[in-house]
N, C-alpha and C positions, 0 to 999 in steps of 0.2 A: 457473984453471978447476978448478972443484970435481969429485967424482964418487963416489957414493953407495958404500960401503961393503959389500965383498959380504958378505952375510949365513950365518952360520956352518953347517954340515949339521945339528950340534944345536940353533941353536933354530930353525931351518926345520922339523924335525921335531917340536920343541915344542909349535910351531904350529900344525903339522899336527895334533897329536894331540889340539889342544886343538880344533878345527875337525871333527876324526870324532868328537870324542865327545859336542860336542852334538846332529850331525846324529843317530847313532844312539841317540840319549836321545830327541830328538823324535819319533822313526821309532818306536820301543818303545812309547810313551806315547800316540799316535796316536790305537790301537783301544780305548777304553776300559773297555768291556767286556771285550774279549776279553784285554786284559792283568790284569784281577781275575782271570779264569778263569785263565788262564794261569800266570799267579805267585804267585796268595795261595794255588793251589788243587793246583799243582803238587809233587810229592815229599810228601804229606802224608796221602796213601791208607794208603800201605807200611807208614809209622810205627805208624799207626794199626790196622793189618790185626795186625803184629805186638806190640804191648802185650796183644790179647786172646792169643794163641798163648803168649806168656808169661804172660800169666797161670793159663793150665790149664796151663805146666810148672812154675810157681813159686805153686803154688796152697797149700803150707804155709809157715810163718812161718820158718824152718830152712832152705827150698829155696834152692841157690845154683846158679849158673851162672856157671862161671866168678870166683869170688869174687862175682859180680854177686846183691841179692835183689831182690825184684821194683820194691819203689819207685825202688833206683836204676838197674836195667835201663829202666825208664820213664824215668828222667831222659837217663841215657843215648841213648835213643832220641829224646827230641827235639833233642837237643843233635847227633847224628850227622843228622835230618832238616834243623834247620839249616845246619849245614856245607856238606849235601851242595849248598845252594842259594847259596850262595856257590861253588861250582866251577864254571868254565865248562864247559859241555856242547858236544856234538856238533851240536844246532840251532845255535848261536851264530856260523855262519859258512857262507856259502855259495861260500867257494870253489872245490870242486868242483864245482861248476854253470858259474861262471866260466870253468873249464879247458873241461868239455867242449864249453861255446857258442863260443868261440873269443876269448870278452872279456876274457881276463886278458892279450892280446897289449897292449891298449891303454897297459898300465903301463910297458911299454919304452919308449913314448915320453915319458912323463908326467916331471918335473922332480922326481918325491917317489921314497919307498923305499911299495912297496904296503905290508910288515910295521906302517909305523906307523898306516896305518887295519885293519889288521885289530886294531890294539893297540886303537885306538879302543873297536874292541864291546867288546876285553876289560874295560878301565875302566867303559864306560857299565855292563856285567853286572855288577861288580862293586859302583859305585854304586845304582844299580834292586834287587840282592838285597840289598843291605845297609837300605836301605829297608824292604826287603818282609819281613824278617826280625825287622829293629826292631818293626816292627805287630805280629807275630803273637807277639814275645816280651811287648809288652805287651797283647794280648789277652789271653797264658796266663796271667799273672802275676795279672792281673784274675779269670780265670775257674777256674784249676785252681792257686791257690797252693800247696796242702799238695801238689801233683804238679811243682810247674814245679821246673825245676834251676837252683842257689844255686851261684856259683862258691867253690870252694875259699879265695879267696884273689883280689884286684885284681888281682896281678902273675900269679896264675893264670889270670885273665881275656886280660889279654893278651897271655898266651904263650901262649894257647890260639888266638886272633885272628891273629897273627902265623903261624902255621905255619898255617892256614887260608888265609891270603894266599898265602903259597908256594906251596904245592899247588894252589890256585888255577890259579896262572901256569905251572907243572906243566901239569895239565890244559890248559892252553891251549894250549902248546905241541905236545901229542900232538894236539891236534884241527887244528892245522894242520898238523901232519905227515899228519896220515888224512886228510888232504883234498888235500894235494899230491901223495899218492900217483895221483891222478884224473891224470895226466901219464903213467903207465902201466898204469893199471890201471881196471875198471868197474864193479870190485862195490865202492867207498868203501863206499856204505850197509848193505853189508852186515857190511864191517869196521867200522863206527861203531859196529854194534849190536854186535857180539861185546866190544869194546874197551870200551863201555858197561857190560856184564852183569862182563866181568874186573875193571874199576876197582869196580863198587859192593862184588863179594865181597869184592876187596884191600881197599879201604878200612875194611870193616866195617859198611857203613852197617847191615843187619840183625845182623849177629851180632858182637858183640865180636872183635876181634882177637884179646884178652887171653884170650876162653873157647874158643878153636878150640886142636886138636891142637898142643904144644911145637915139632915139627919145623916145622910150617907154620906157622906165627906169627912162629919166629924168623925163617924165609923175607921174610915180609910184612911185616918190619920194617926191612927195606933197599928197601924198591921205595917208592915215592914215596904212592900213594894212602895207606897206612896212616898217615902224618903231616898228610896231608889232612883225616882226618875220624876215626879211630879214636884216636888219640897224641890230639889235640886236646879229644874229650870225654873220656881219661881223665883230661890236664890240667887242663882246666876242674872236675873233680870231686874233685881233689885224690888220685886215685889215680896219678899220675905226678909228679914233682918239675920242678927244673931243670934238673942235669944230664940230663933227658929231652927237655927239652926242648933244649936244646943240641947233642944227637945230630942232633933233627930239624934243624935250621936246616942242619947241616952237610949231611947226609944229604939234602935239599930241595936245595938250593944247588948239590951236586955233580949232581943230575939237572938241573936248570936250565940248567946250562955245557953236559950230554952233549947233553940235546934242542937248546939253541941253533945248534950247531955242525952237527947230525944238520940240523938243520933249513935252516941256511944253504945249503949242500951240497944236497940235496934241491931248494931252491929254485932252485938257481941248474943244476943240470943238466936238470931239469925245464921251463925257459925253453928251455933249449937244445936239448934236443930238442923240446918246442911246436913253437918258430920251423921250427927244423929241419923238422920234419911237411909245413909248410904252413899251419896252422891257423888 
Protein backbone atom coordinates (compact mmCIF):
# COMPACT_ATOMS: atom_id res chain seq x y z
CA UNK A 1 0.00 0.00 0.00
CA UNK A 2 1.48 3.04 -1.39
CA UNK A 3 1.00 6.64 0.32
CA UNK A 4 1.84 9.99 -1.03
CA UNK A 5 4.74 11.73 0.24
CA UNK A 6 4.38 14.55 2.57
CA UNK A 7 5.34 17.57 0.80
CA UNK A 8 8.18 19.64 2.26
CA UNK A 9 7.27 23.35 4.29
CA UNK A 10 9.79 24.85 1.68
CA UNK A 11 8.36 23.89 -1.47
CA UNK A 12 4.76 24.31 -0.18
CA UNK A 13 5.84 27.64 0.38
CA UNK A 14 7.43 27.79 -2.92
CA UNK A 15 4.31 27.12 -4.23
CA UNK A 16 2.65 29.32 -2.57
CA UNK A 17 4.71 32.09 -3.49
CA UNK A 18 4.60 31.17 -6.83
CA UNK A 19 0.55 31.24 -6.75
CA UNK A 20 0.52 35.04 -4.98
CA UNK A 21 2.51 36.33 -7.34
CA UNK A 22 0.69 35.78 -10.25
CA UNK A 23 -2.63 36.33 -8.50
CA UNK A 24 -1.23 39.98 -7.47
CA UNK A 25 0.47 40.52 -11.05
CA UNK A 26 -3.04 40.00 -12.31
CA UNK A 27 -4.64 42.05 -9.76
CA UNK A 28 -2.01 45.21 -10.58
CA UNK A 29 -2.39 44.85 -14.24
CA UNK A 30 -6.16 44.67 -14.09
CA UNK A 31 -6.89 48.66 -14.33
CA UNK A 32 -5.31 49.58 -17.21
CA UNK A 33 -5.38 52.99 -17.15
CA UNK A 34 -5.13 53.51 -13.91
CA UNK A 35 -1.71 51.39 -13.62
CA UNK A 36 -0.13 53.99 -16.56
CA UNK A 37 -1.17 56.57 -14.14
CA UNK A 38 0.03 55.05 -11.33
CA UNK A 39 3.46 53.66 -12.23
CA UNK A 40 4.89 55.23 -15.33
CA UNK A 41 3.58 58.52 -13.60
CA UNK A 42 4.43 57.89 -10.01
CA UNK A 43 7.85 59.35 -8.14
CA UNK A 44 8.65 61.38 -11.25
CA UNK A 45 7.08 64.95 -10.26
CA UNK A 46 9.95 65.32 -7.43
CA UNK A 47 12.86 64.51 -9.69
CA UNK A 48 11.57 66.70 -11.92
CA UNK A 49 10.53 69.68 -9.58
CA UNK A 50 14.14 69.41 -8.36
CA UNK A 51 16.50 69.44 -11.52
CA UNK A 52 14.99 73.04 -11.95
CA UNK A 53 15.85 74.21 -8.09
CA UNK A 54 19.25 72.78 -9.03
CA UNK A 55 19.53 74.32 -11.65
CA UNK A 56 19.17 78.12 -10.30
CA UNK A 57 21.79 76.65 -7.38
CA UNK A 58 24.35 75.22 -9.93
CA UNK A 59 23.48 77.96 -12.41
CA UNK A 60 27.56 78.48 -13.09
CA UNK A 61 29.89 76.02 -14.82
CA UNK A 62 32.39 75.97 -11.24
CA UNK A 63 28.99 75.46 -9.03
CA UNK A 64 29.33 72.28 -6.97
CA UNK A 65 27.18 70.71 -4.41
CA UNK A 66 28.47 68.34 -2.70
CA UNK A 67 31.27 67.48 -5.20
CA UNK A 68 28.04 67.13 -7.30
CA UNK A 69 27.92 69.81 -10.90
CA UNK A 70 24.77 70.16 -12.41
CA UNK A 71 24.74 67.46 -15.22
CA UNK A 72 25.77 64.83 -12.85
CA UNK A 73 23.30 66.11 -9.83
CA UNK A 74 20.70 65.51 -13.01
CA UNK A 75 22.08 62.22 -13.55
CA UNK A 76 22.04 61.46 -10.17
CA UNK A 77 18.50 62.37 -9.81
CA UNK A 78 17.06 60.10 -11.97
CA UNK A 79 18.96 57.34 -11.06
CA UNK A 80 17.73 57.97 -7.22
CA UNK A 81 13.97 58.56 -9.07
CA UNK A 82 14.57 55.03 -10.25
CA UNK A 83 15.53 53.30 -7.35
CA UNK A 84 13.24 54.80 -5.33
CA UNK A 85 10.47 52.84 -7.55
CA UNK A 86 12.07 49.64 -7.11
CA UNK A 87 11.41 50.09 -3.10
CA UNK A 88 8.37 48.55 -1.73
CA UNK A 89 6.17 51.34 -0.40
CA UNK A 90 3.59 51.66 2.34
CA UNK A 91 0.48 51.20 -0.35
CA UNK A 92 1.78 47.78 -1.18
CA UNK A 93 0.00 45.97 1.57
CA UNK A 94 -3.12 46.14 3.24
CA UNK A 95 -2.58 44.45 6.30
CA UNK A 96 -3.62 46.71 8.53
CA UNK A 97 -7.00 46.72 7.18
CA UNK A 98 -7.01 43.06 7.64
CA UNK A 99 -6.12 43.34 11.44
CA UNK A 100 -8.60 45.98 12.14
CA UNK A 101 -11.75 43.94 10.10
CA UNK A 102 -11.13 41.07 12.03
CA UNK A 103 -9.78 38.96 8.52
CA UNK A 104 -6.30 38.30 9.36
CA UNK A 105 -8.06 35.57 12.12
CA UNK A 106 -8.75 33.43 9.02
CA UNK A 107 -4.92 32.58 8.50
CA UNK A 108 -4.76 30.65 11.87
CA UNK A 109 -6.70 28.31 10.37
CA UNK A 110 -5.38 28.24 6.76
CA UNK A 111 -2.40 25.27 6.20
CA UNK A 112 0.14 28.24 4.67
CA UNK A 113 2.57 30.78 6.55
CA UNK A 114 0.35 34.39 5.75
CA UNK A 115 4.37 36.05 5.44
CA UNK A 116 4.61 34.08 2.08
CA UNK A 117 1.66 35.81 0.27
CA UNK A 118 2.51 38.98 1.56
CA UNK A 119 6.13 38.00 0.01
CA UNK A 120 4.04 37.50 -3.14
CA UNK A 121 3.25 41.55 -3.46
CA UNK A 122 6.81 41.89 -2.65
CA UNK A 123 8.04 39.91 -5.87
CA UNK A 124 5.12 40.97 -8.09
CA UNK A 125 6.31 45.07 -6.99
CA UNK A 126 9.52 44.13 -7.73
CA UNK A 127 8.78 42.56 -11.09
CA UNK A 128 6.01 45.44 -12.32
CA UNK A 129 8.74 48.20 -11.29
CA UNK A 130 11.50 46.61 -12.94
CA UNK A 131 9.36 46.66 -15.93
CA UNK A 132 8.16 50.12 -15.37
CA UNK A 133 11.54 51.36 -15.06
CA UNK A 134 13.15 49.52 -18.03
CA UNK A 135 10.48 51.70 -20.32
CA UNK A 136 11.17 54.88 -19.02
CA UNK A 137 15.21 54.28 -18.95
CA UNK A 138 14.49 53.54 -22.62
CA UNK A 139 12.33 56.37 -23.18
CA UNK A 140 15.28 58.79 -21.60
CA UNK A 141 17.90 57.28 -23.47
CA UNK A 142 15.92 58.00 -26.62
CA UNK A 143 14.87 61.29 -25.67
CA UNK A 144 17.45 63.13 -23.24
CA UNK A 145 20.72 61.13 -24.20
CA UNK A 146 23.42 63.93 -23.49
CA UNK A 147 21.23 64.06 -19.85
CA UNK A 148 20.50 60.28 -19.22
CA UNK A 149 23.21 58.55 -16.67
CA UNK A 150 26.08 56.03 -18.24
CA UNK A 151 27.06 53.54 -15.60
CA UNK A 152 30.39 53.79 -14.42
CA UNK A 153 31.22 50.38 -15.22
CA UNK A 154 28.87 46.74 -15.86
CA UNK A 155 30.08 45.30 -12.55
CA UNK A 156 29.10 48.98 -11.46
CA UNK A 157 25.72 48.44 -12.85
CA UNK A 158 25.12 45.61 -10.93
CA UNK A 159 26.40 46.34 -7.63
CA UNK A 160 24.33 49.18 -7.94
CA UNK A 161 21.07 46.59 -8.77
CA UNK A 162 22.05 44.35 -6.08
CA UNK A 163 21.95 46.72 -2.93
CA UNK A 164 18.65 48.21 -4.66
CA UNK A 165 17.24 44.62 -4.23
CA UNK A 166 18.28 44.66 -0.62
CA UNK A 167 16.99 47.69 0.56
CA UNK A 168 14.18 46.88 -1.36
CA UNK A 169 13.33 43.74 1.06
CA UNK A 170 14.49 46.30 3.83
CA UNK A 171 11.77 48.49 2.99
CA UNK A 172 9.48 45.66 2.88
CA UNK A 173 10.11 44.57 5.83
CA UNK A 174 9.45 47.95 7.76
CA UNK A 175 6.09 48.23 5.99
CA UNK A 176 5.11 45.01 7.40
CA UNK A 177 6.19 45.91 10.66
CA UNK A 178 4.13 49.43 10.35
CA UNK A 179 1.22 47.59 9.51
CA UNK A 180 1.35 44.91 12.24
CA UNK A 181 1.65 47.45 14.66
CA UNK A 182 -2.49 47.89 13.72
CA UNK A 183 -2.69 44.82 16.52
CA UNK A 184 -2.13 47.67 19.04
CA UNK A 185 -2.15 50.63 17.72
CA UNK A 186 -4.78 53.08 15.14
CA UNK A 187 -2.79 55.77 13.80
CA UNK A 188 -0.56 52.98 11.15
CA UNK A 189 -1.37 55.66 8.56
CA UNK A 190 -0.17 57.96 10.14
CA UNK A 191 3.07 56.15 11.08
CA UNK A 192 3.25 55.15 7.21
CA UNK A 193 3.37 58.81 6.40
CA UNK A 194 5.99 59.81 8.93
CA UNK A 195 8.15 56.59 8.17
CA UNK A 196 7.69 57.51 4.33
CA UNK A 197 8.93 61.38 4.74
CA UNK A 198 12.26 59.72 7.30
CA UNK A 199 13.19 56.94 4.61
CA UNK A 200 13.05 59.37 1.35
CA UNK A 201 15.37 62.07 3.59
CA UNK A 202 17.60 58.94 4.70
CA UNK A 203 17.86 57.58 1.51
CA UNK A 204 18.71 60.71 -0.33
CA UNK A 205 16.20 60.43 -2.83
CA UNK A 206 16.31 64.71 -3.21
CA UNK A 207 19.52 65.57 -1.86
CA UNK A 208 22.79 63.58 -1.94
CA UNK A 209 23.68 61.83 1.07
CA UNK A 210 27.33 62.56 0.15
CA UNK A 211 26.37 66.65 0.11
CA UNK A 212 24.45 66.74 3.50
CA UNK A 213 26.41 67.87 6.73
CA UNK A 214 29.73 65.10 7.76
CA UNK A 215 28.11 64.28 11.17
CA UNK A 216 24.83 63.26 9.42
CA UNK A 217 25.75 61.52 6.62
CA UNK A 218 28.11 59.44 8.43
CA UNK A 219 24.90 58.77 10.53
CA UNK A 220 23.00 57.73 7.35
CA UNK A 221 25.40 55.56 6.28
CA UNK A 222 24.67 52.82 8.84
CA UNK A 223 20.70 52.84 8.57
CA UNK A 224 19.59 50.91 5.67
CA UNK A 225 17.61 53.50 3.37
CA UNK A 226 20.96 55.32 2.38
CA UNK A 227 22.23 51.74 0.53
CA UNK A 228 18.70 51.78 -0.95
CA UNK A 229 19.05 54.58 -3.17
CA UNK A 230 21.72 57.08 -2.30
CA UNK A 231 25.27 54.40 -2.11
CA UNK A 232 23.52 52.81 -5.21
CA UNK A 233 23.45 56.09 -7.53
CA UNK A 234 26.80 57.02 -6.33
CA UNK A 235 27.86 53.43 -7.40
CA UNK A 236 26.27 53.24 -10.51
CA UNK A 237 28.13 56.73 -11.26
CA UNK A 238 31.33 55.51 -10.43
CA UNK A 239 31.75 57.93 -7.55
CA UNK A 240 31.76 54.71 -4.95
CA UNK A 241 33.97 51.60 -5.67
CA UNK A 242 33.64 47.95 -4.30
CA UNK A 243 34.79 47.97 -1.23
CA UNK A 244 31.53 50.33 -0.92
CA UNK A 245 29.87 48.31 -2.01
CA UNK A 246 30.66 45.58 0.15
CA UNK A 247 30.00 47.67 3.25
CA UNK A 248 26.39 47.88 1.83
CA UNK A 249 25.75 44.19 1.35
CA UNK A 250 26.95 43.62 4.81
CA UNK A 251 25.38 46.67 6.38
CA UNK A 252 21.66 45.52 4.23
CA UNK A 253 22.04 42.14 5.34
CA UNK A 254 22.60 42.80 9.23
CA UNK A 255 19.24 45.01 8.93
CA UNK A 256 17.46 42.21 6.99
CA UNK A 257 18.30 39.46 10.14
CA UNK A 258 17.31 42.67 12.86
CA UNK A 259 13.85 43.44 11.00
CA UNK A 260 13.11 39.50 10.27
CA UNK A 261 13.39 38.51 13.70
CA UNK A 262 11.70 42.19 14.97
CA UNK A 263 9.21 41.09 12.68
CA UNK A 264 8.55 37.34 13.68
CA UNK A 265 8.13 38.31 17.19
CA UNK A 266 5.71 41.17 16.41
CA UNK A 267 3.80 38.65 14.42
CA UNK A 268 3.41 36.16 16.43
CA UNK A 269 2.31 38.18 19.87
CA UNK A 270 0.13 40.29 17.69
CA UNK A 271 -1.95 36.91 16.75
CA UNK A 272 -1.93 36.52 20.30
CA UNK A 273 -3.47 39.11 21.59
CA UNK A 274 -5.93 39.51 18.15
CA UNK A 275 -7.31 36.05 19.29
CA UNK A 276 -6.95 36.96 22.71
CA UNK A 277 -9.43 40.40 22.06
CA UNK A 278 -12.06 38.44 20.55
CA UNK A 279 -11.64 39.83 17.23
Amino acid sequence: MSSLAPVHPLVRDLRLLGVAFGYELRKVTAWRAGFVVRELMRSLWRPLVMIFVYRAILATPDARVGGFDFPTMVAYLILAASFEKLLFHQRGLDLADQIFQGYVTKYLTMPVRFFVLALGRFVQHVAVQASVVAILWIAGWALFPQWWPRPASASAALQAFGLVLLGSYCAFLVCFLVNVLAFWLEVVWTLSAMASFVFSFAAGVLVPVSAMPDGLAGTLRWLFPYWAVSAPGELFLGRLGTPDFVRGVLVLLAWIVALELLRQFLWRRGLRRHVGAGA
